[in-house]
N, C-alpha and C positions, 0 to 999 in steps of 0.2 A: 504494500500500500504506500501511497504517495501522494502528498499533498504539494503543491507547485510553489513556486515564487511567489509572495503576499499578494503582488498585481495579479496573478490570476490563482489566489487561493483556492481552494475546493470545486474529484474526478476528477505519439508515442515512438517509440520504434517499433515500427512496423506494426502488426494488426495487434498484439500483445496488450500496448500500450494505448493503444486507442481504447480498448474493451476496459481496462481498470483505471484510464485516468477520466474519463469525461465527466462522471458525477464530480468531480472534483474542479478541473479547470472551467465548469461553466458556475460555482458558483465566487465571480470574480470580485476580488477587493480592490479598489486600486492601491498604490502607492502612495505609502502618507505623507504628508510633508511634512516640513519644520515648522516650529511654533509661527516663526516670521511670516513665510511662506505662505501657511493656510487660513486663507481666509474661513469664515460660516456661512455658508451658500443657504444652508437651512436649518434655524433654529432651532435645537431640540425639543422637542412637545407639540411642534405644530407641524398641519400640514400644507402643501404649498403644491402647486403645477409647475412643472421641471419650467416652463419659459415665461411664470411669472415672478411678480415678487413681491406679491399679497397671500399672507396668508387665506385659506380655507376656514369656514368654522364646521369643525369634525361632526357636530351633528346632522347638518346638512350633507355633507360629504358621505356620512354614512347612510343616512337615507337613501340618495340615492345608490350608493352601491349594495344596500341590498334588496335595490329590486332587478340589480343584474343578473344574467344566465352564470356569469363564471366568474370570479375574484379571484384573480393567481397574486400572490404575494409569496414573492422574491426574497433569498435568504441565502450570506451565506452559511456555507454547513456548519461552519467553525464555531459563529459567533452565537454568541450567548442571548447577547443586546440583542439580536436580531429574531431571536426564537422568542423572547420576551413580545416582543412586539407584534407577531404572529398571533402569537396568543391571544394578547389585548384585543388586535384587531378583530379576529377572531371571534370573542366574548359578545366585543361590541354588535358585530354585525349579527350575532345569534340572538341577541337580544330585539331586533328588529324585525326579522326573519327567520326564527325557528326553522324551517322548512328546507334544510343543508344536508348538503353531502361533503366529505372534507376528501380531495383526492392529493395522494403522498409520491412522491418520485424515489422516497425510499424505498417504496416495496415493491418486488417482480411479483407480478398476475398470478403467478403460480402460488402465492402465499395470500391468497383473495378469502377462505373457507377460515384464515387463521385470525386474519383481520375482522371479520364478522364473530367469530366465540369470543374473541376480545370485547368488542361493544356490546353483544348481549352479558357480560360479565362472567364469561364462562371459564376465565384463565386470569393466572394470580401475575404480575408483571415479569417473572423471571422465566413462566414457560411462554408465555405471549414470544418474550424476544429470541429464545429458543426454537420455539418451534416457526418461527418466522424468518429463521437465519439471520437475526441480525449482523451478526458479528463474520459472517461468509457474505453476504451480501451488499449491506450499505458500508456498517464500519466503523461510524464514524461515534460519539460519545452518547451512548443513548440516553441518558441524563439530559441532552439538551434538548430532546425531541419530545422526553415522557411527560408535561405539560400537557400537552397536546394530544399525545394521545389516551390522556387522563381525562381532557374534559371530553372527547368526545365519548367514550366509556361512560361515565355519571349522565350525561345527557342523552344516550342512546343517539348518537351522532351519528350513521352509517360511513364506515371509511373503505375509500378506493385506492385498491392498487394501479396506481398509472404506469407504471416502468414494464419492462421486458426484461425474460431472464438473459444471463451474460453469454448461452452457448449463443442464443440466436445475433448477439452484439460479434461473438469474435468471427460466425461466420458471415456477417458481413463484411469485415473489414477483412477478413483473410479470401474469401471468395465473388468480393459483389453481391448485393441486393439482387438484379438481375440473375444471377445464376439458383437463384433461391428460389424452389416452386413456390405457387401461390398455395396451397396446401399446407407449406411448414414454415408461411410468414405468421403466422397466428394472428390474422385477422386483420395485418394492418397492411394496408394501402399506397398506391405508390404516392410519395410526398410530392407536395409541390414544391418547384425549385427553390432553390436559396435564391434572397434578393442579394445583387452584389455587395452589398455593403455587408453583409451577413458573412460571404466568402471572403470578405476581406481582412471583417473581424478574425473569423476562421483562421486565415494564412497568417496571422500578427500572432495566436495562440499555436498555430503549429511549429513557427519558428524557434519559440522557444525550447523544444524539444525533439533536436534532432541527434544522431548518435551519435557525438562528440560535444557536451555542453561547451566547451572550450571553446570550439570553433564559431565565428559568426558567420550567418547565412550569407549566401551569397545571393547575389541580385540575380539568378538565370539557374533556375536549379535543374537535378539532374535528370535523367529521363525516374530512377528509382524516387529522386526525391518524389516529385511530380506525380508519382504513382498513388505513394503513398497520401500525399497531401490531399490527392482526388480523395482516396480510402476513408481518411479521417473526415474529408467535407461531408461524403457520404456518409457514416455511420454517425455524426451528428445529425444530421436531417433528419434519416429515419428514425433516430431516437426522439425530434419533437415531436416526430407523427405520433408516436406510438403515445407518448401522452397526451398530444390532442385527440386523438381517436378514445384515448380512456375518458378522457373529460365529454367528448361528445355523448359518447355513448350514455353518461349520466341523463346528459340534459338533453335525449331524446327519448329516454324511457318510458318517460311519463313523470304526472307528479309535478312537474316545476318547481325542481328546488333550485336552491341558488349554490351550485358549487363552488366551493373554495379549493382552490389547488395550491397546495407547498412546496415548491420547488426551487430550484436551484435560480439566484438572480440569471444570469447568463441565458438560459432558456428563455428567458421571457425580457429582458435589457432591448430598448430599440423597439420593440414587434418585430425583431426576427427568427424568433424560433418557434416556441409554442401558437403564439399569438395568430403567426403569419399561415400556421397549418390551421388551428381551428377559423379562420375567414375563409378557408378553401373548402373545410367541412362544410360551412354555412353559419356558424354559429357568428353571431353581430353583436354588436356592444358588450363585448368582452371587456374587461378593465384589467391592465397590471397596476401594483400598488408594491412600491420596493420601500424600505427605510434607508436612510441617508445619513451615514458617517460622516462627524464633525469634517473629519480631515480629510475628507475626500473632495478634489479639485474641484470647481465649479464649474469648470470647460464641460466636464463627464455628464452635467444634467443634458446636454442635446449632442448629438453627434454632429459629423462633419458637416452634413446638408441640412442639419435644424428638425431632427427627428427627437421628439423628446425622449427621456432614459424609459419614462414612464410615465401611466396616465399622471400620477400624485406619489409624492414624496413625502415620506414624513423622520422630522430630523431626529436625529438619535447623539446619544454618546461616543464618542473614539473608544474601540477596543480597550478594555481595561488588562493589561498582562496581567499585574496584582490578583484578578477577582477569583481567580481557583485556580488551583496547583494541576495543570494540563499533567494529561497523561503521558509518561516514558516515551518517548519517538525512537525507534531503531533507525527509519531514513530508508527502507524499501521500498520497489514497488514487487511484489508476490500472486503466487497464485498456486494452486494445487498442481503436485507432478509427483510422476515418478521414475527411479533409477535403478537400475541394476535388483528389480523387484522390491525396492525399498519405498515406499508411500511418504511425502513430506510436501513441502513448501521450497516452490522453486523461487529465488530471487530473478524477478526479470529486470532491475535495473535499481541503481545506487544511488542515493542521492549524495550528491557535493558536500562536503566535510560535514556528513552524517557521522552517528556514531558505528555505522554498520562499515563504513569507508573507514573510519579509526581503527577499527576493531581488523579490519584485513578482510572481509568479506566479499565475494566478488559476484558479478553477473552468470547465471545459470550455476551458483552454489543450490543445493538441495538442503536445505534445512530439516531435521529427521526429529532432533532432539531439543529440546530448549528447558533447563534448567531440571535435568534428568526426566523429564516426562515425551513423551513423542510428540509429534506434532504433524500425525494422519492428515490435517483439515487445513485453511488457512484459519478457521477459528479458534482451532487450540492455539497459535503462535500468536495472535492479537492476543487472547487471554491472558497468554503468559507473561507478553510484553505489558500490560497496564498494569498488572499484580506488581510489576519491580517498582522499588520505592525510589527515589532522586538517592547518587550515591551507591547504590549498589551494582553488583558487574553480576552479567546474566551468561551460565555458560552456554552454548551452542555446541552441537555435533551438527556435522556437516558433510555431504557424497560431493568431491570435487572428483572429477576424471576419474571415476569409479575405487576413489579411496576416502578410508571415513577419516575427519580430523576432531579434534576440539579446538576452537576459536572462545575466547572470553569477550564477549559485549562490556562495557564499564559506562556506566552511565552515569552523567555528573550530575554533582552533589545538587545545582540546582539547573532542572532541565531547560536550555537553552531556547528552546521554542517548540510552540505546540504544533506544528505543522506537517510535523514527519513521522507516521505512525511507524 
């Protein structure tokens, strides 16, 4: 697992990397500034429209947006402030509009039957995330999500799995969409194209991850780069569709509730991802609603051509480091594999003065053992990893080139940054 550079925090080489980083790079933080530097584009506690500069008064605001078909509000996965604020908005707009569905980009369709014994109150929270794979799955600190999926639970909230599972993600990006019968796309649809600015966004996120960080992009890339950039344009699309296609299918069933969708900012930033599929479905006066980081630029409320970020912004606090002790980061990106008949966790890539790069760990290591216990799943290794406290060193056994080693992980005393599971 792999969380990117702050400017595109949270979800490659080659098809790998595309399938475990995108919940990650699409939900994008920019780059904060200095004290001097950052201005307050929007005040915390109110809300505003990215190209005015009159506040909203939130009662009215809420009004109407809950007499909308869909509310996607934009998050990213990281932050705390921002789950907070889902919440709230959330409460508020329940309070107007009982008559909701809350659709998650955390969960693959396949975990749909787990999500409903949850809201009828049928699961205590520890087999909820269990039997929902959380920790194979999304990843990411369930503590910041379980708000959320607490009030829907007390309120009998119906919740939708919007996402797709990861085989059908890696064979896109390893084999093309097109090569995929219609039969075993599971029900989703060819997307409508990306608008350029969308591909362009795209190509500025794929740059940064190409197989030598070291190296900067060049201006004319290569027939392989090319290939892949296509891969990745492609298996982002498909993945807006697939949660516009779960949101549509809400608000065509019948009933007229007003779906709320949690998703990653990135997805929905501009109207180029989710947004721009559900207009293609038919679905109209959609609204995105993102919160907005003291420190984040004011240029970023409109893009190049004067497209706003979002319908309405509402301001928040800067990232608090201080406000909880982030969990242990090894600095992988992994995935289930196996070796010479042995079951484990394969590294498919290192992040840059991680402590997994310290520690000697390298690219297609097979991780077997972590702190004398195995590690069959990728979910035993995340487990293992949040269990270590700041300061203590986690031992590793390892299948490099078909020989076992012990490597020791040492993790400092105060962990450096939350970023890198």
């Amino acid at each position: 697992m792999h969380l990117l550079p702050r400017h595109f925090q949270n979800c490659k080489t080659a098809s790998v990397f595309l399938s475990l980083a995108l919940t990650m790079v699409f939900a994008i933080a920019p780059m904060p500034l200095t004290a001097k530097e950052s201005p307050t584009c929007i005040q915390p506690g109110f809300w505003r429209a990215p190209a005015s500069t009159s506040n909203i008064k939130m009662a009215r605001l809420l009004d109407d947006m809950a007499k909308r078909p869909v509310v996607m509000l934009g998050e990213n996965h990281t932050s705390a402030e921002h789950h907070r604020w889902q919440l709230h908005t959330l409460s508020a707009l329940y309070g107007r509009n009982p008559n909701m569905v809350l659709g998650f980009e955390a969960f693959p369709r396949s975990v749909q039957p787990v999500l409903d014994r949850w809201t009828r109150g049928e699961l205590d929270q520890k087999t909820f995330l269990e039997l929902s794979r959380w920790d194979e799955v999304w990843r990411f600190d369930p503590d910041l999500y379980m708000p959320l999926f607490h009030f829907a639970r007390m309120h009998r909230i119906p919740m939708r799995a919007l996402n797709v599972d990861r085989n059908l993600i890696h064979r896109i990006s390893s084999e093309g969409w097109a090569s995929i019968g219609v039969d075993q796309r599971r029900g989703i649809s060819d997307p409508l194209a990306p608008s350029n600015a969308y591909r362009e966004s795209l190509e500025v996120v794929f740059g940064l991850h190409g197989d030598d960080d070291e190296k900067e992009k060049e201006a004319e890339l290569s027939e392989d780069e090319q290939k892949r950039l296509n891969s990745f344009i492609e298996v982002q699309t498909i993945w807006d569709r697939a949660m516009a296609e779960g949101i549509a299918d809400v608000t065509t069933a019948g009933g007229n509730p007003l779906v709320i969708a949690i998703v990653g900012r990135g997805h929905v930033e501009y109207g180029y991802g989710i947004p721009h599929q559900l207009s293609d479905l038919g679905i109209k006066n959609s609204a995105v609603l993102l919160p907005w980081d003291s420190n984040i630029p004011c240029e970023e409320l409109m893009s190049k051509d004067g497209v706003p970020v979002a319908d309405i912004v509402f301001g928040v606090d800067a990232p608090h480091e201080t406000e909880k002790t982030p969990h242990p980061m090894l600095g992988v990106q992994i995935e289930k594999a196996e070796a010479n008949g042995k079951m484990g966790v394969k590294i498919v890539k290192i992040v840059k003065d991680s402590i997994a790069q310290s520690a000697g760990l390298k690219k297609d290591d097979l991780i077997i053992e972590a702190a004398g216990m195995n590690t069959p799943q990728v979910k035993d290794l995340v487990m293992t990893i949040r269990r270590q406290s700041p300061g203590t060193w986690l031992p590793l056994t390892i299948m490099r080139g078909g020989k076992r080693l012990d490597i020791i992980a040492k993790f400092p005393t105060k962990p450096e940054n939350p970023k890198h599971p």
